[in-house]
C-alpha positions as CSV (number, residue, x, y, z in Angstrom):
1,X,-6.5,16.3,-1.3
2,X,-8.2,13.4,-2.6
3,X,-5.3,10.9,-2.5
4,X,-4.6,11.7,1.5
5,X,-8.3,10.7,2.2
6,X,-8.1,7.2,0.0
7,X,-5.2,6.7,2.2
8,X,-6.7,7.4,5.4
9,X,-9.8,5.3,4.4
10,X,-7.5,2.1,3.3
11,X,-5.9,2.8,6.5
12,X,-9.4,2.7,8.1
13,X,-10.4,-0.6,6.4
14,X,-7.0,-2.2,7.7
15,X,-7.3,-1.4,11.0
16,X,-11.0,-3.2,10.8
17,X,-9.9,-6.1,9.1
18,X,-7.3,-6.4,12.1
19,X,-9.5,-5.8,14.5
20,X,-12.2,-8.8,12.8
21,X,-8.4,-10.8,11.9
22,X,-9.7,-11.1,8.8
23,X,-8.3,-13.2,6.0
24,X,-4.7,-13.2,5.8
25,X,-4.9,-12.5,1.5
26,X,-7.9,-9.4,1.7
27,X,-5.3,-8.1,3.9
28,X,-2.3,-8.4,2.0
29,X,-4.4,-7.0,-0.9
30,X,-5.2,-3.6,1.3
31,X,-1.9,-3.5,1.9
32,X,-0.5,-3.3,-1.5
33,X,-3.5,-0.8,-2.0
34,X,-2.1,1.3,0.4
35,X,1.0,1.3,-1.1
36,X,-0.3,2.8,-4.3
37,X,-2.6,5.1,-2.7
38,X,0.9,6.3,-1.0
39,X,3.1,6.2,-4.0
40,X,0.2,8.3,-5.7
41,X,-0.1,10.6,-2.9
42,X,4.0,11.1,-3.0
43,X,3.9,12.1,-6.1
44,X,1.1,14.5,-6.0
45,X,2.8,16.1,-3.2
46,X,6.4,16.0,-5.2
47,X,8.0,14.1,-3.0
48,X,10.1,12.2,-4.6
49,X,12.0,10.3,-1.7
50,X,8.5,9.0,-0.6
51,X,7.4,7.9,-4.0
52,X,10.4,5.6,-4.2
53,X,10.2,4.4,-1.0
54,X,6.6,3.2,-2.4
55,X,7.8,2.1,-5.2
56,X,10.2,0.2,-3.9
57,X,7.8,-1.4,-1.1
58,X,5.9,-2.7,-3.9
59,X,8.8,-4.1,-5.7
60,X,9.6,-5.9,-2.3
61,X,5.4,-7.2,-2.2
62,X,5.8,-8.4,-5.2
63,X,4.4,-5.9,-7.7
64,X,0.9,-6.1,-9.6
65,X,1.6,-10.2,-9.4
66,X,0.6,-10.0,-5.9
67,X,3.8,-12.4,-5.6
68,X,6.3,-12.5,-2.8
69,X,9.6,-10.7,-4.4
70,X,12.7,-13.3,-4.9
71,X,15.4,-13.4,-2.5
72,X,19.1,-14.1,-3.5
């Protein structure tokens, strides 16, 4: 179960950059990386309600842009 150990170790290397407060952007970065590293896991795992629950987190981040999401 590869993809549940990437996730634990971004989850890891959050929790230290909180701990440090590290910068605000590395941050935001692990956390989109956790998002894929979820969506991944998801869909290894077949589920499909927690894929596009990922998939739609990462809409809401902004995508690959790494740009907030518009609001209307």
């Amino acid at each position: 179960m590869d993809e549940a150990a990437r996730v634990l170790r971004r989850l890891e290397r959050i929790e230290a950059l909180e701990r440090t407060r590290g910068p605000t952007a590395t941050m935001l970065g692990e956390l989109r990386a956790l998002v894929r590293e979820a969506e991944a896991w998801a869909r290894v795992e077949g589920d499909g309600r927690a894929s596009a629950a990922a998939a739609r987190l990462t809409t809401t981040l902004g995508g690959k842009k790494g740009l907030p999401a518009s609001r209307s």
